[in-house]
C-alpha positions as CSV (number, residue, x, y, z in Angstrom):
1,X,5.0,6.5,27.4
2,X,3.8,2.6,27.3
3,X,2.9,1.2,24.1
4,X,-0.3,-0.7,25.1
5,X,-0.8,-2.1,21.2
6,X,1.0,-2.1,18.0
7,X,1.7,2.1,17.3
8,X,-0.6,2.9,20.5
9,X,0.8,4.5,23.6
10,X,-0.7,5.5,26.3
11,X,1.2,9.2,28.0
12,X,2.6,9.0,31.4
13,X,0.7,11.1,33.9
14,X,1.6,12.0,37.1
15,X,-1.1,9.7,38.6
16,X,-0.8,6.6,35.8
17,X,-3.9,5.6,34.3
18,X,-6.2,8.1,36.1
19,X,-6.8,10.0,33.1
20,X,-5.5,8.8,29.9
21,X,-4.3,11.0,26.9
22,X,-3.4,8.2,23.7
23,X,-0.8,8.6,20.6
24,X,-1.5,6.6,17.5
25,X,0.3,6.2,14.2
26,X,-1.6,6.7,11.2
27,X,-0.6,7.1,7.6
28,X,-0.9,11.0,8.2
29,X,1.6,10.6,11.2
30,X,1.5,10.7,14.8
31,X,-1.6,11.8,16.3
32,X,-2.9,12.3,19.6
33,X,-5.9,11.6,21.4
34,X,-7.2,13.9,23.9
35,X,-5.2,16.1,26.1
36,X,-5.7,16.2,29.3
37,X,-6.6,19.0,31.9
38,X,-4.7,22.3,31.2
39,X,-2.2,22.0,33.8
40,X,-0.8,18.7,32.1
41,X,0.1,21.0,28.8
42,X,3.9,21.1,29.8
43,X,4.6,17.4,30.4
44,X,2.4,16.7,27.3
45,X,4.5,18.9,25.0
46,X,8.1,17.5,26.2
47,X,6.7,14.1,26.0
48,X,5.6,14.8,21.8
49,X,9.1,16.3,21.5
50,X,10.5,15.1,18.6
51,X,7.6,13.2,17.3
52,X,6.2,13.5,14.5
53,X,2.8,14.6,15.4
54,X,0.4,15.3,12.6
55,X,-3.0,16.1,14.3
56,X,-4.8,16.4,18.0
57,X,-8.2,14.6,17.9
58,X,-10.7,14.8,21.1
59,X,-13.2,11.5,21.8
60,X,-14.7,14.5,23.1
61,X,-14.4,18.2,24.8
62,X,-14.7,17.7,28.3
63,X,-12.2,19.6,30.5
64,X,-10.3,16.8,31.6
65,X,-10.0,15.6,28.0
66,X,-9.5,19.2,26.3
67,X,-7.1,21.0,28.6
68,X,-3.5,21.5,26.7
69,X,-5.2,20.6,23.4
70,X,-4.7,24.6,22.7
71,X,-1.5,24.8,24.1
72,X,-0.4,21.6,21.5
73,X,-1.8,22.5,19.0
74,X,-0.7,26.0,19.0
75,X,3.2,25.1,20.2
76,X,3.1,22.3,17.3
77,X,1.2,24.1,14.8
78,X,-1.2,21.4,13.7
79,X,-5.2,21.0,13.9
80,X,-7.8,20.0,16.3
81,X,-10.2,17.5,15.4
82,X,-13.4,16.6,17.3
83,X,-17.3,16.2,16.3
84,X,-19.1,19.0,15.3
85,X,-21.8,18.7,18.4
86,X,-19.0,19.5,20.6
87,X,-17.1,21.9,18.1
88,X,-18.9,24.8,20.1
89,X,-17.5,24.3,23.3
90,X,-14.5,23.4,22.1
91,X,-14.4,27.1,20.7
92,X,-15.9,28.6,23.4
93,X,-19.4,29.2,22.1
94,X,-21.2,27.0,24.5
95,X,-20.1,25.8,28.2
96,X,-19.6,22.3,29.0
97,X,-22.1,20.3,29.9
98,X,-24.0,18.6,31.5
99,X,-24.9,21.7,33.6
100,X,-24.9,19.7,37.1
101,X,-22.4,21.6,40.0
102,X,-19.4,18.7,39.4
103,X,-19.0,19.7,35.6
104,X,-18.6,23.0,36.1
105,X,-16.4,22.8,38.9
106,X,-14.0,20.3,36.7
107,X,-14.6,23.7,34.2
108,X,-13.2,25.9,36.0
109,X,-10.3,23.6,37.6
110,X,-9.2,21.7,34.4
111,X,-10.5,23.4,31.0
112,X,-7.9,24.9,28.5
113,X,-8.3,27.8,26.6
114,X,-10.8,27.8,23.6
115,X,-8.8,27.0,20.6
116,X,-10.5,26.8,16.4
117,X,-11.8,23.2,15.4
118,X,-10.0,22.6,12.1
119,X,-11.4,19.0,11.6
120,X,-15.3,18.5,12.4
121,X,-16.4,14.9,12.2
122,X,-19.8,13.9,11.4
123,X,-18.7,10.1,11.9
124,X,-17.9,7.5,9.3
125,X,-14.8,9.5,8.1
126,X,-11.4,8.1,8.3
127,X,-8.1,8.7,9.7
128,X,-5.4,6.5,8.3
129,X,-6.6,2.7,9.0
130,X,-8.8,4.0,12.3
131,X,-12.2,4.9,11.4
132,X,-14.1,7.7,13.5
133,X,-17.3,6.1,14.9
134,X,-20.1,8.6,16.8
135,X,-21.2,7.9,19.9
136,X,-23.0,10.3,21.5
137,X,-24.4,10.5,24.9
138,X,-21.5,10.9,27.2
139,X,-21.6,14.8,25.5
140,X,-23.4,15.0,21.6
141,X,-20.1,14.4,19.6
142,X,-18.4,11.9,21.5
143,X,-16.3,9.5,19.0
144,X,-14.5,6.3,19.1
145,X,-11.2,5.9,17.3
146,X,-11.7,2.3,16.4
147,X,-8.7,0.3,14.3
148,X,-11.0,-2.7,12.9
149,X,-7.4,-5.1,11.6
150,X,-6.8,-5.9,15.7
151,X,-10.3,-4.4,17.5
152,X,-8.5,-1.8,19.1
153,X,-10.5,0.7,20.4
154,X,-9.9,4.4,21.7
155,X,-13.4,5.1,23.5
156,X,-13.0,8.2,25.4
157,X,-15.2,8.2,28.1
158,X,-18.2,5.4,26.8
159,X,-16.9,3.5,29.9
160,X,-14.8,4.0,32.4
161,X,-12.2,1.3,34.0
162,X,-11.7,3.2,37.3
163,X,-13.7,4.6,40.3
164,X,-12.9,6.6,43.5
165,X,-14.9,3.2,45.4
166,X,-14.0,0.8,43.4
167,X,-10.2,1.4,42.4
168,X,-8.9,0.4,38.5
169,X,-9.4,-2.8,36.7
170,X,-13.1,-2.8,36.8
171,X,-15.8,-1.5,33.5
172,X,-18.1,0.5,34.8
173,X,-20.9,3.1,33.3
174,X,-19.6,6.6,33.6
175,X,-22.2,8.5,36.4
176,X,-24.9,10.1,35.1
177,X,-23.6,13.1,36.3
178,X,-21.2,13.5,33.7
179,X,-23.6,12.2,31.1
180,X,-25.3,15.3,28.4
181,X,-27.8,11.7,27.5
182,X,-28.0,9.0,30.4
183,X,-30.1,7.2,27.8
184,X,-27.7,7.9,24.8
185,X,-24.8,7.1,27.0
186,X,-26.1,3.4,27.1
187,X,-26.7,3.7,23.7
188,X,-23.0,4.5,23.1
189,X,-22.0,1.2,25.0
190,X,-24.0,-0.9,22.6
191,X,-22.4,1.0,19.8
192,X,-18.8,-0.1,21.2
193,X,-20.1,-3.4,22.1
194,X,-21.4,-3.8,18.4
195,X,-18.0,-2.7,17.1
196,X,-16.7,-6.6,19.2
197,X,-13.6,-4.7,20.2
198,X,-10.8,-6.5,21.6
199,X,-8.8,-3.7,23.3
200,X,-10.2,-1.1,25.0
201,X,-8.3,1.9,25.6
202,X,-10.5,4.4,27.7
203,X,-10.3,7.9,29.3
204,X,-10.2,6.9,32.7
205,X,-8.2,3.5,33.7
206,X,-5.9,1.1,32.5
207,X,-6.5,-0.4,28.7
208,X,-9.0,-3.6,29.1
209,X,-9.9,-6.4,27.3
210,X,-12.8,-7.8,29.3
211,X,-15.2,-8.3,26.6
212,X,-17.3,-10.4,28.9
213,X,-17.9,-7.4,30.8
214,X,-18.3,-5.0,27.8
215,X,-21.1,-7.5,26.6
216,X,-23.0,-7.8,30.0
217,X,-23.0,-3.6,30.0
218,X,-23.7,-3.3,26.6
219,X,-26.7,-5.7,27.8
């Protein structure tokens, strides 16, 4: 794993930086953001080995950011947190949206198994020194994990800082076609904007810190 901030490491995957799973250290332990697609659940687990690894926490349950979070949680024997919009899914109450044919293909490739929401954000809470910020649009409970002492920001998938066209290195909206809200998914951006980040550490590229380019999206 590569430590892209003081207690913040980003996993290994087998493509790096394609689709990010995080570990920060809070005051409650180790705790890790997101978890991949299902079939990363084996390399996840003998990468916490040994750590002390106090919670999982989802920006949000998409199947490429949900995937071993059962098989953690259950091997490890500690909660899942996400927002109680997405707590549903999460469960297996509700399918994934939005309901267009290249969500519900990544459903049935990448999703894990339902697993119990022990921790349901609302937003405003705290974990540790990182506060959990709502930003829905993306799906309803997106969150940020957002440290304010540096700026560092875990933002899921508000942006992305890869494309298929385009390569890594460069913010871009996420599609629309992975959006529940096109309109609260620019929302979301001005939320992150407003938080005036200095790192951003996002689902799907390499961490950024182009807050020229935040500020023109956010725009």
């Amino acid at each position: 794993m590569n430590e892209v901030a003081p207690g913040v490491w980003r996993m290994s995957g087998i493509i790096p930086c394609l689709i990010n799973v995080y570990l920060i250290r809070t005051t409650r332990g180790e705790v890790l953001i997101d978890a991949g697609m299902r079939w990363m659940a084996g390399g996840l687990v003998r990468a916490l080995r040994g750590r002390p690894l106090a919670m999982v926490a989802l920006t949000h349950v998409h199947p490429d950011h949900q995937g071993a979070a059962h098989a953690i949680c259950t091997r490890r024997c500690v909660p899942l947190a996400c927002h109680e919009a997405d707590a549903d899914v999460m469960e297996g109450r509700r399918r994934v949206g939005p309901p267009t044919w290249l969500v519900s293909l990544a459903d049935m490739a990448w999703s894990g198994p339902a697993h119990p929401v022990s921790v349901r954000w609302k937003g405003g809470e705290s974990l540790g020194e990182w506060e959990v910020i709502h930003a829905p649009g993306h799906t309803a409970g997106h969150v940020i994990y957002f440290r304010r002492s540096d700026g560092v920001a875990v933002a899921g998938d508000v942006l992305r800082n890869a494309s298929l066209r385009g390569g890594f290195g460069r913010l871009a909206h996420t599609p629309d076609a992975f959006n529940e809200s096109p309109a609260g998914a620019r929302q979301a951006v001005r939320i992150l904007h407003g938080l005036r980040p200095s790192l951003l550490c996002l689902g799907h590229g390499p961490p950024s810190r182009d807050v020229d380019r935040l500020a023109r999206l956010a725009g």
